[in-house]
mmCIF file of the N, C-alpha and C atoms, coordinates in Angstrom:
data_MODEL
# 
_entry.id   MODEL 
# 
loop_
_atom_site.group_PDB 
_atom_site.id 
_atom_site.type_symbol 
_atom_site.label_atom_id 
_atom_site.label_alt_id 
_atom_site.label_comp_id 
_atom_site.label_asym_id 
_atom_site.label_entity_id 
_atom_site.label_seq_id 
_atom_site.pdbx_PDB_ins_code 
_atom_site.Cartn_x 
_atom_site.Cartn_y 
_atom_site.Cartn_z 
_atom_site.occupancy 
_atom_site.B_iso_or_equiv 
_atom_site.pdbx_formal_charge 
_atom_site.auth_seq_id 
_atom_site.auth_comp_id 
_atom_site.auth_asym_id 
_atom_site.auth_atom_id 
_atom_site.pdbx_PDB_model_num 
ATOM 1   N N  . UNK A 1 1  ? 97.418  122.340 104.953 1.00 0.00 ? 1  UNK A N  1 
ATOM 2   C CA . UNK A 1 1  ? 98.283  121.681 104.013 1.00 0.00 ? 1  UNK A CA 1 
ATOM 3   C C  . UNK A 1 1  ? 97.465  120.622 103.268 1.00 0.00 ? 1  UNK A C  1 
ATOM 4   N N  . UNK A 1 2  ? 97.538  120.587 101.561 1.00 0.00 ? 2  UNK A N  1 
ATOM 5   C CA . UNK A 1 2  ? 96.795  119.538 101.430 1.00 0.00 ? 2  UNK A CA 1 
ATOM 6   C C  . UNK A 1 2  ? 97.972  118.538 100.911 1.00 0.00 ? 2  UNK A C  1 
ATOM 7   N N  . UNK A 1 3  ? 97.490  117.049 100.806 1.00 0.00 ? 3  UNK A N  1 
ATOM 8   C CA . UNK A 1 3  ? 97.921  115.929 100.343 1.00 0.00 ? 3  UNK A CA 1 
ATOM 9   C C  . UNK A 1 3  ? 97.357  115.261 99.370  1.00 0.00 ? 3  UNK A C  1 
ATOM 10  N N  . UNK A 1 4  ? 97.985  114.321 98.484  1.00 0.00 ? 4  UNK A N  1 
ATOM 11  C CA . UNK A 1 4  ? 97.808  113.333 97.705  1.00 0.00 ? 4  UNK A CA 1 
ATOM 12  C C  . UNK A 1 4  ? 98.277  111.591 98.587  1.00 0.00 ? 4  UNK A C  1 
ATOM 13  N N  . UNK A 1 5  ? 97.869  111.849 99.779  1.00 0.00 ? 5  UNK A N  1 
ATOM 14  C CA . UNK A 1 5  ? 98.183  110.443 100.466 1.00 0.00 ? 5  UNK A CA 1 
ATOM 15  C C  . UNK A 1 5  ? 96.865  109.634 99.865  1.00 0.00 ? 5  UNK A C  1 
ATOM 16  N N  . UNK A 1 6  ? 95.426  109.668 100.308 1.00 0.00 ? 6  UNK A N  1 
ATOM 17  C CA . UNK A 1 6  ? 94.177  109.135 100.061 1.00 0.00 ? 6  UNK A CA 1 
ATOM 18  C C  . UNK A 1 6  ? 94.389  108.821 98.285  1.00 0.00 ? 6  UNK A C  1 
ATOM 19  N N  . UNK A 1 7  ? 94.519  109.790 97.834  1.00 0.00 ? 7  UNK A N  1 
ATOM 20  C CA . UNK A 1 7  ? 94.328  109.478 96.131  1.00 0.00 ? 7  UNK A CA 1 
ATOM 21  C C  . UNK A 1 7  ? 95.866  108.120 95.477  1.00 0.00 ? 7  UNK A C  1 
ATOM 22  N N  . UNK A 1 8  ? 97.588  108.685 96.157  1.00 0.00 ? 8  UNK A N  1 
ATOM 23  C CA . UNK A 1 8  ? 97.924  107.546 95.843  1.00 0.00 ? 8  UNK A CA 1 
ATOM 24  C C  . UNK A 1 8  ? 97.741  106.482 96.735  1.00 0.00 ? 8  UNK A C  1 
ATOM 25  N N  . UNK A 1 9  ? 97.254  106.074 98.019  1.00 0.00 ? 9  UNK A N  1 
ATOM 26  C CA . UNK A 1 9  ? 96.916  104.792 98.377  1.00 0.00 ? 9  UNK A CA 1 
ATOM 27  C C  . UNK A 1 9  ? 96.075  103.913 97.560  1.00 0.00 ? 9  UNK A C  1 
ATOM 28  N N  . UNK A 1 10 ? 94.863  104.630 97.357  1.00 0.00 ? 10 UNK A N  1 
ATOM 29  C CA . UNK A 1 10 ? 93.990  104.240 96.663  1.00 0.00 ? 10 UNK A CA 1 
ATOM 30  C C  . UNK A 1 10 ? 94.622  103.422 94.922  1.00 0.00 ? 10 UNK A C  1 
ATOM 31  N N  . UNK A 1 11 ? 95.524  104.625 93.977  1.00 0.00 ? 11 UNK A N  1 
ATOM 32  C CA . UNK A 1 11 ? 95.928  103.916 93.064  1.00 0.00 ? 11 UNK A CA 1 
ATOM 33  C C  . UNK A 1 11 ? 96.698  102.639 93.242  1.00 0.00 ? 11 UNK A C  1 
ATOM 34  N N  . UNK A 1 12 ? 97.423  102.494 94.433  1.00 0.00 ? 12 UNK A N  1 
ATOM 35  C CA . UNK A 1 12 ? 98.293  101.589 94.470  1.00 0.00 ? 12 UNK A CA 1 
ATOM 36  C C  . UNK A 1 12 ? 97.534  100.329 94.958  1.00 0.00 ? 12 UNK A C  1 
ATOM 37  N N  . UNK A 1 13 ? 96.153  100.797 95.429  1.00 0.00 ? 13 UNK A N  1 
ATOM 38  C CA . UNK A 1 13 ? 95.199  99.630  95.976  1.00 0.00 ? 13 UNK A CA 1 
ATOM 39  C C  . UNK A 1 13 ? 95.630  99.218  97.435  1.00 0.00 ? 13 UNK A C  1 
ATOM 40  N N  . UNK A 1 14 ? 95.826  99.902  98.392  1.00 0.00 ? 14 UNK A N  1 
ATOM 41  C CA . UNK A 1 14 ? 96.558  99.798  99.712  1.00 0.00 ? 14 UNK A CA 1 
ATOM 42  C C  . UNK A 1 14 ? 95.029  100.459 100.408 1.00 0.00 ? 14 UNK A C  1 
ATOM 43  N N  . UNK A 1 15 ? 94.942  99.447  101.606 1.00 0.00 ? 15 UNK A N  1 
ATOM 44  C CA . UNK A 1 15 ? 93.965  99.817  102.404 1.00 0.00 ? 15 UNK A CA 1 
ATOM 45  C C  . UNK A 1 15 ? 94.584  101.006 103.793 1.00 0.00 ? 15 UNK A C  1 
ATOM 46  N N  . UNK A 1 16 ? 93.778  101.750 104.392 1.00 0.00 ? 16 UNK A N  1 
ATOM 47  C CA . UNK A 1 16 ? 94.626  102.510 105.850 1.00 0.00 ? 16 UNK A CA 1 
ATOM 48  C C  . UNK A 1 16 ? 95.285  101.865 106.060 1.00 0.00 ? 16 UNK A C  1 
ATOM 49  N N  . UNK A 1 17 ? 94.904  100.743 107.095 1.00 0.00 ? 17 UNK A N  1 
ATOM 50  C CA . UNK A 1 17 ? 95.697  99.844  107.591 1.00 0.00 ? 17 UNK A CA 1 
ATOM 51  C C  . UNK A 1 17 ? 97.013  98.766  107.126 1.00 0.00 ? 17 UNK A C  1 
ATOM 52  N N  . UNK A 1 18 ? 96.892  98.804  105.535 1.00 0.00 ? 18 UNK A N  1 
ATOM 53  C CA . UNK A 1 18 ? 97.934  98.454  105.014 1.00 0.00 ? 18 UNK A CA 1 
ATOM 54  C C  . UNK A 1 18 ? 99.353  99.637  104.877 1.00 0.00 ? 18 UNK A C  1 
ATOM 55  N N  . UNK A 1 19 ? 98.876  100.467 104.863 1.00 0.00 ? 19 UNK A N  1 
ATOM 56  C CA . UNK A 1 19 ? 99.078  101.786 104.786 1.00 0.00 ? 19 UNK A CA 1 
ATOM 57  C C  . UNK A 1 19 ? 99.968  101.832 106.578 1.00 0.00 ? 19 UNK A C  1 
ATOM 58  N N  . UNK A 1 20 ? 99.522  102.078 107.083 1.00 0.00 ? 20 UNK A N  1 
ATOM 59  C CA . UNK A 1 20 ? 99.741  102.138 108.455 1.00 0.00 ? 20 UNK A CA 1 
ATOM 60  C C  . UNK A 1 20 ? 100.740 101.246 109.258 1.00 0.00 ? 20 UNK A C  1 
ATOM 61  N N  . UNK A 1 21 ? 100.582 99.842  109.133 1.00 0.00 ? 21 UNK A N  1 
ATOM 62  C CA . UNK A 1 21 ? 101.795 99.058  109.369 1.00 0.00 ? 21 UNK A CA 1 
ATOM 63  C C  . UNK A 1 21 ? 102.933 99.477  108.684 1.00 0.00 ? 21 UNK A C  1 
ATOM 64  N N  . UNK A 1 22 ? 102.449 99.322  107.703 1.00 0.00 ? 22 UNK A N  1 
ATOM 65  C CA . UNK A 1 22 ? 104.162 99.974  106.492 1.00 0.00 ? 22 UNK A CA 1 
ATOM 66  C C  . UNK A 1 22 ? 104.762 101.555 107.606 1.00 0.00 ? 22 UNK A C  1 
ATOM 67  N N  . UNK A 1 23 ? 103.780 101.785 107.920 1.00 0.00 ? 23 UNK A N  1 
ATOM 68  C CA . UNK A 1 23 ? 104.653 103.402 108.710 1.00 0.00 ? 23 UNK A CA 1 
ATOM 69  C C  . UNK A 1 23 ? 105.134 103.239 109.902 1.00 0.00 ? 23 UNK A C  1 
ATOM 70  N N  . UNK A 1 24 ? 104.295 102.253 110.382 1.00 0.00 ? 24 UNK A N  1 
ATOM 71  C CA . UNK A 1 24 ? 104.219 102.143 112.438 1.00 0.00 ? 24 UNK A CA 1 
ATOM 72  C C  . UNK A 1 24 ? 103.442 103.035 112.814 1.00 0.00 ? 24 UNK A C  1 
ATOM 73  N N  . UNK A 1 25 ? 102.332 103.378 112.008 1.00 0.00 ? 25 UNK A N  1 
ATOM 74  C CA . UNK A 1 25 ? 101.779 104.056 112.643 1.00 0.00 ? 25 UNK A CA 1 
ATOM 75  C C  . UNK A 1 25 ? 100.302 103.714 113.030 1.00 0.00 ? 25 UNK A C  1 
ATOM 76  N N  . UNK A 1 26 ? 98.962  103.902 113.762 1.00 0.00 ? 26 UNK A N  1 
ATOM 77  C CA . UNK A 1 26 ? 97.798  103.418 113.694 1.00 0.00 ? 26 UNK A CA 1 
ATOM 78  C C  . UNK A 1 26 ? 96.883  104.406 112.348 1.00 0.00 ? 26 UNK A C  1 
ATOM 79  N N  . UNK A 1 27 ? 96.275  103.190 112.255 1.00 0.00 ? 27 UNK A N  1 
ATOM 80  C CA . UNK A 1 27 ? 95.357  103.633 111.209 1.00 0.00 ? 27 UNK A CA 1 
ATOM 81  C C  . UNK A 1 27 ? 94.161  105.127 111.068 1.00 0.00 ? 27 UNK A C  1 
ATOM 82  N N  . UNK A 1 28 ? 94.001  105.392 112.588 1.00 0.00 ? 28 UNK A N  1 
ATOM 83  C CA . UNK A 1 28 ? 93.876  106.864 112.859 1.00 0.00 ? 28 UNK A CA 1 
ATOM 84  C C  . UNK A 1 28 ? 94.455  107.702 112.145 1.00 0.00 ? 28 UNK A C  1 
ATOM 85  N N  . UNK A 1 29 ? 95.503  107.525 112.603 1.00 0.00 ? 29 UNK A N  1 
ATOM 86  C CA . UNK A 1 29 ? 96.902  108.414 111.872 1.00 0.00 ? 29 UNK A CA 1 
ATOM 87  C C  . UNK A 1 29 ? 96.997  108.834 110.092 1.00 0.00 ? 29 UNK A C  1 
ATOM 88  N N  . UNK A 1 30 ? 96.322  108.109 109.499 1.00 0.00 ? 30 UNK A N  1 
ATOM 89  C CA . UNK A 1 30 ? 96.550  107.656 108.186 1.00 0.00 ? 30 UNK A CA 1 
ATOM 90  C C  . UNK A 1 30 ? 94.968  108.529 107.788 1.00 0.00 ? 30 UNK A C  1 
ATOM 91  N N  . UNK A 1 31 ? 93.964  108.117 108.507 1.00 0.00 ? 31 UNK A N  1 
ATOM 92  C CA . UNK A 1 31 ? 92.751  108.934 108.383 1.00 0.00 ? 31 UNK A CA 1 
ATOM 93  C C  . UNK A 1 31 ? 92.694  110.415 108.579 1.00 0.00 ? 31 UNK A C  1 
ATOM 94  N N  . UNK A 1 32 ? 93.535  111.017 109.726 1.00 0.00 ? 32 UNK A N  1 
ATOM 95  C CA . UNK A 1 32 ? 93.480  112.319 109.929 1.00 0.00 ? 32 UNK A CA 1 
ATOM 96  C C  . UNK A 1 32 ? 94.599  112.930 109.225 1.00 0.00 ? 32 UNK A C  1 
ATOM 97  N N  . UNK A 1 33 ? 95.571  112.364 108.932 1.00 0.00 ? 33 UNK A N  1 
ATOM 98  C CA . UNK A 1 33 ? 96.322  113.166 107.421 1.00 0.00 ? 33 UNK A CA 1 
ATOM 99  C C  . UNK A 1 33 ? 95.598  112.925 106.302 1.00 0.00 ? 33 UNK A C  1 
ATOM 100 N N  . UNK A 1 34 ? 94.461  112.111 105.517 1.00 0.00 ? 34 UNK A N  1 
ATOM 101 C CA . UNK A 1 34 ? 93.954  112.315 104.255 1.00 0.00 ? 34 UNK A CA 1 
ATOM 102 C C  . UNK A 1 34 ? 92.841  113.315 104.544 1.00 0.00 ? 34 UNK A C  1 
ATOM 103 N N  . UNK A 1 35 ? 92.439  113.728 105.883 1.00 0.00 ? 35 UNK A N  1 
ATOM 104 C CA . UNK A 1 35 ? 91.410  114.251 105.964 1.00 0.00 ? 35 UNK A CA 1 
ATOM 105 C C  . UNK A 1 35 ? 92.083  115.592 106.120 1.00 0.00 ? 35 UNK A C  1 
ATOM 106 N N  . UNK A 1 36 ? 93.300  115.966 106.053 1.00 0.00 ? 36 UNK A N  1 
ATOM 107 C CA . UNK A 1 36 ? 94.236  117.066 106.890 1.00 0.00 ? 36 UNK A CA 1 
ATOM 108 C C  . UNK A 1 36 ? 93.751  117.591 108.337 1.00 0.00 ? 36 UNK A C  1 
ATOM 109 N N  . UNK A 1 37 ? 93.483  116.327 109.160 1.00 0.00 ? 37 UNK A N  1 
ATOM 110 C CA . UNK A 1 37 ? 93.214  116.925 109.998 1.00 0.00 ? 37 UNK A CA 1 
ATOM 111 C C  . UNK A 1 37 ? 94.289  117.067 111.144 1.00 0.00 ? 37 UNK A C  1 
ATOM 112 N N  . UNK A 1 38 ? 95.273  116.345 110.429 1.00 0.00 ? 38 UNK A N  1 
ATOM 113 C CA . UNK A 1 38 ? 96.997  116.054 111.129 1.00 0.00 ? 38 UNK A CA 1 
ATOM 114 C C  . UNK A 1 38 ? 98.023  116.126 110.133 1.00 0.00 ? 38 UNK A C  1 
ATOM 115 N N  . UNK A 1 39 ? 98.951  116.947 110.335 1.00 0.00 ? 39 UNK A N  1 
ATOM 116 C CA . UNK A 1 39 ? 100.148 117.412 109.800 1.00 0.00 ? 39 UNK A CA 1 
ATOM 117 C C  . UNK A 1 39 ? 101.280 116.673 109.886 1.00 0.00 ? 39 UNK A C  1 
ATOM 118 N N  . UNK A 1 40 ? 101.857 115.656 109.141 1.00 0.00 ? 40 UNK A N  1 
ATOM 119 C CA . UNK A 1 40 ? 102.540 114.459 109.576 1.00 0.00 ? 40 UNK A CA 1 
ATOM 120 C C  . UNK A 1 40 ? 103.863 115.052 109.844 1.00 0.00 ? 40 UNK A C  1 
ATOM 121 N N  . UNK A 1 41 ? 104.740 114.815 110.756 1.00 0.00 ? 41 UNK A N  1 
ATOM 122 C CA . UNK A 1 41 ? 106.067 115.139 111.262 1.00 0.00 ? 41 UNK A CA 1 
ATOM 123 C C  . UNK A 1 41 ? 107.103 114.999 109.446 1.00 0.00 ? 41 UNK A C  1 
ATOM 124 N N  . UNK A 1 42 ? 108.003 116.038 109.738 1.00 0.00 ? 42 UNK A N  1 
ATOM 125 C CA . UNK A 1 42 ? 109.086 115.465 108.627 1.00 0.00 ? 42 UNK A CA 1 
ATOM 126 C C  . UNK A 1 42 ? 109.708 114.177 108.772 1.00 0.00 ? 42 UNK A C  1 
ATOM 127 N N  . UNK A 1 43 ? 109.415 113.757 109.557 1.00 0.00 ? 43 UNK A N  1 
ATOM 128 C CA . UNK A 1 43 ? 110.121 111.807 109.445 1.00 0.00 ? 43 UNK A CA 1 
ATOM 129 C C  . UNK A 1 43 ? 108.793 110.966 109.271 1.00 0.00 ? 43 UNK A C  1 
ATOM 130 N N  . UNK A 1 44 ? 107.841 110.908 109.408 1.00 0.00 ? 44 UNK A N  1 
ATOM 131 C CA . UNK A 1 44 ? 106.360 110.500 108.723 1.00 0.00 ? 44 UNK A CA 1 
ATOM 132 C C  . UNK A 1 44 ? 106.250 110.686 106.950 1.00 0.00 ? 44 UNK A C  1 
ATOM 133 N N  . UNK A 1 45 ? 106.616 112.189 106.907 1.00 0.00 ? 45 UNK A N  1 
ATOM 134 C CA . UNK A 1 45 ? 106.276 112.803 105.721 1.00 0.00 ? 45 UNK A CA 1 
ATOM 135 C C  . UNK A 1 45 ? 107.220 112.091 104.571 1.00 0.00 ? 45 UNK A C  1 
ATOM 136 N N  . UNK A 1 46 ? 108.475 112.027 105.071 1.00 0.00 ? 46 UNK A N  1 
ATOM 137 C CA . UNK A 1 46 ? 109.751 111.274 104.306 1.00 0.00 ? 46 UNK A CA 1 
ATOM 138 C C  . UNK A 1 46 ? 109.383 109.946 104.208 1.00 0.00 ? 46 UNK A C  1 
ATOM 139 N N  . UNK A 1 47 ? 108.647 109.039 105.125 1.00 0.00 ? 47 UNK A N  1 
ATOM 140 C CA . UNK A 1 47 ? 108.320 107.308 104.785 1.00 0.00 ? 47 UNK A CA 1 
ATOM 141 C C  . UNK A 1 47 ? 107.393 107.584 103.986 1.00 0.00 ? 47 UNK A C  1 
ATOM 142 N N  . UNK A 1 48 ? 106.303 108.193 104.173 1.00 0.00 ? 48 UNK A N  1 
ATOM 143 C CA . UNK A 1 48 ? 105.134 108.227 103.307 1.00 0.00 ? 48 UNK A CA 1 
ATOM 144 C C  . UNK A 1 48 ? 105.916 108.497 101.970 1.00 0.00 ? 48 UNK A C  1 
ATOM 145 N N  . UNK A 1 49 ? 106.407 108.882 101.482 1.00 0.00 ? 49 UNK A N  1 
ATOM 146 C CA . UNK A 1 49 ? 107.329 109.993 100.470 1.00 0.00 ? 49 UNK A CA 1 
ATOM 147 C C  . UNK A 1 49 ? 107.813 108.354 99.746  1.00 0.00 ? 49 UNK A C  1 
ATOM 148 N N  . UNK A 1 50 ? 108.253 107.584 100.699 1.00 0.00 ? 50 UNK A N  1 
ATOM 149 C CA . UNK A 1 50 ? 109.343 106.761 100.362 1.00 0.00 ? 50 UNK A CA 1 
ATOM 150 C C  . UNK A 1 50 ? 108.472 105.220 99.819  1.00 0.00 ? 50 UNK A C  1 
ATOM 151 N N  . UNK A 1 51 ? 107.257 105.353 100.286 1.00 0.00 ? 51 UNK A N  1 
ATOM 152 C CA . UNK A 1 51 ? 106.551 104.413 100.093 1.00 0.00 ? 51 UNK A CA 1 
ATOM 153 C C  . UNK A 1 51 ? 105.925 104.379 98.853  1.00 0.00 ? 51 UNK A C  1 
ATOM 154 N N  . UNK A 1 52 ? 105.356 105.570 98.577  1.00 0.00 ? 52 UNK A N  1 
ATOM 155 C CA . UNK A 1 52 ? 104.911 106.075 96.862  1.00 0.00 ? 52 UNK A CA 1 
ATOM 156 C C  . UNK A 1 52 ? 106.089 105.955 95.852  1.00 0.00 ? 52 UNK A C  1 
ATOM 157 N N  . UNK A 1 53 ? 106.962 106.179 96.437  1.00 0.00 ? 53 UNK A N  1 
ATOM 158 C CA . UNK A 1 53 ? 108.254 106.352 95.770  1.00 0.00 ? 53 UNK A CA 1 
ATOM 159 C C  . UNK A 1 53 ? 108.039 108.244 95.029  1.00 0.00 ? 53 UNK A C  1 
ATOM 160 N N  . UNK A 1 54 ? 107.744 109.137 95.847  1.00 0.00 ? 54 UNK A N  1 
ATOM 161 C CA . UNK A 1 54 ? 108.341 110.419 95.589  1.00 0.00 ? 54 UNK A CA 1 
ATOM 162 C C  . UNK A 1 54 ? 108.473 111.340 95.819  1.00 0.00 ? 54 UNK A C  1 
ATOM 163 N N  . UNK A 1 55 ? 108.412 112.637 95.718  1.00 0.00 ? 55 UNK A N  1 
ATOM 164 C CA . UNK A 1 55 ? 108.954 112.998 96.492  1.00 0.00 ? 55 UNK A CA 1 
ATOM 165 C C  . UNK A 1 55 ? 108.111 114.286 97.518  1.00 0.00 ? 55 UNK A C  1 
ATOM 166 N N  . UNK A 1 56 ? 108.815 114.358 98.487  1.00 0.00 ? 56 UNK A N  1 
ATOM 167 C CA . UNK A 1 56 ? 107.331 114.731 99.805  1.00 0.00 ? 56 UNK A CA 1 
ATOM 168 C C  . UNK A 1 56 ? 106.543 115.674 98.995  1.00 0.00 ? 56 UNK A C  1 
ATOM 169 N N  . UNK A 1 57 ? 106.711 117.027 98.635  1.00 0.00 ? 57 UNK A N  1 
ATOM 170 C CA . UNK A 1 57 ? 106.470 118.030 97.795  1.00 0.00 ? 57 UNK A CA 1 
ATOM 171 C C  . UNK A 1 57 ? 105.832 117.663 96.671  1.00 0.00 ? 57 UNK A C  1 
ATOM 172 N N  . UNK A 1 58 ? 105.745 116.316 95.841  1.00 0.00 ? 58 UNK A N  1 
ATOM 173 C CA . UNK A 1 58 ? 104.819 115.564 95.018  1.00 0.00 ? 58 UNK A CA 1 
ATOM 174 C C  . UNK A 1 58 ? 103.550 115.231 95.766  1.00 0.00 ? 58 UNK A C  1 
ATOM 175 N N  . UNK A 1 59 ? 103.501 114.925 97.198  1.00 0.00 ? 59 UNK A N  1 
ATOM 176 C CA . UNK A 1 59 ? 102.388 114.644 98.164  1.00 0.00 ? 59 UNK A CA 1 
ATOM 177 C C  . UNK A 1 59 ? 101.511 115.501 98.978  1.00 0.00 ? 59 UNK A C  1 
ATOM 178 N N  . UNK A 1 60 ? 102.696 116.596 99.487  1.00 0.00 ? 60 UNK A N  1 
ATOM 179 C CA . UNK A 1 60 ? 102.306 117.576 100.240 1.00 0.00 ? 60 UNK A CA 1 
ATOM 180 C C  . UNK A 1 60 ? 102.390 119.183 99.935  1.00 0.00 ? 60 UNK A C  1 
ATOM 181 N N  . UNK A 1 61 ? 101.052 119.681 100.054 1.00 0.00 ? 61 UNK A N  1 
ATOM 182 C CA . UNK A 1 61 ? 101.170 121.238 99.228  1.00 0.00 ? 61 UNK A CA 1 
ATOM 183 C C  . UNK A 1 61 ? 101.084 122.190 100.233 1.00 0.00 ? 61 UNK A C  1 
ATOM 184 N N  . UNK A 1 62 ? 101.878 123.174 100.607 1.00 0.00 ? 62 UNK A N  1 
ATOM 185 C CA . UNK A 1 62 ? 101.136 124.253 101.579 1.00 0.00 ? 62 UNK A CA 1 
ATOM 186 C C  . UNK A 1 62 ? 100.525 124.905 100.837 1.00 0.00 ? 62 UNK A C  1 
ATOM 187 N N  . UNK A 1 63 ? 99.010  125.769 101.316 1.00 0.00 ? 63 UNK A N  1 
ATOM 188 C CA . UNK A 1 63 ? 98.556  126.329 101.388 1.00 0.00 ? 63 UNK A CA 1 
ATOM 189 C C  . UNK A 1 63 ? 98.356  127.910 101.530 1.00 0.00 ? 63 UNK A C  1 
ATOM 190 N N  . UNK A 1 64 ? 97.895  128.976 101.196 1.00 0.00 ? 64 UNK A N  1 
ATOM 191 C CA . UNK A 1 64 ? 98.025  130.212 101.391 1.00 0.00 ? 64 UNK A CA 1 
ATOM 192 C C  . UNK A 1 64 ? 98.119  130.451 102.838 1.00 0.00 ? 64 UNK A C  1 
ATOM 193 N N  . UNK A 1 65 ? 96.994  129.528 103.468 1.00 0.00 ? 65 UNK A N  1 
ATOM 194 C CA . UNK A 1 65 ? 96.597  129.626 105.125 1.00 0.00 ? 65 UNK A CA 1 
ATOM 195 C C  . UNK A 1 65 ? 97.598  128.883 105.977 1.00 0.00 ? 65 UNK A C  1 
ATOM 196 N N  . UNK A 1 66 ? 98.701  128.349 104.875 1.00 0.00 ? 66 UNK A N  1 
ATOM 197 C CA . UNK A 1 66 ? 99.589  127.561 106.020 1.00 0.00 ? 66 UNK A CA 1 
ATOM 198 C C  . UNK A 1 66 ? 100.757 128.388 106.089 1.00 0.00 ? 66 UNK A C  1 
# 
């Protein structure tokens, strides 16, 4: 699955870890979804969603292989 998490953090100027408190989640967490190396739960996927302001499917793409 790929994402646009890394590219809008970055526009919004939000570090991981700024990133990460806002979720409850650790900053790990935030690294291995821009890297897709973790598939964020649909209640992850919806804050992240909610934090950009849009909508999950604006963030998250499946893939042929997914």
């Amino acid at each position: 699955m790929k994402n646009k998490v890394r590219e809008l953090r970055t526009k919004k100027n939000i570090t991981q870890n700024q990133l990460a408190e806002m979720l409850n989640v650790s900053r790990q967490t935030i690294f291995a979804i821009e890297t897709a190396m973790y598939i964020p739960s649909t209640v992850l996927a919806l804050k992240i969603a909610r934090v950009f302001k849009k909508n999950v499917e604006e963030i998250f793409e499946l893939e042929k292989k997914d």
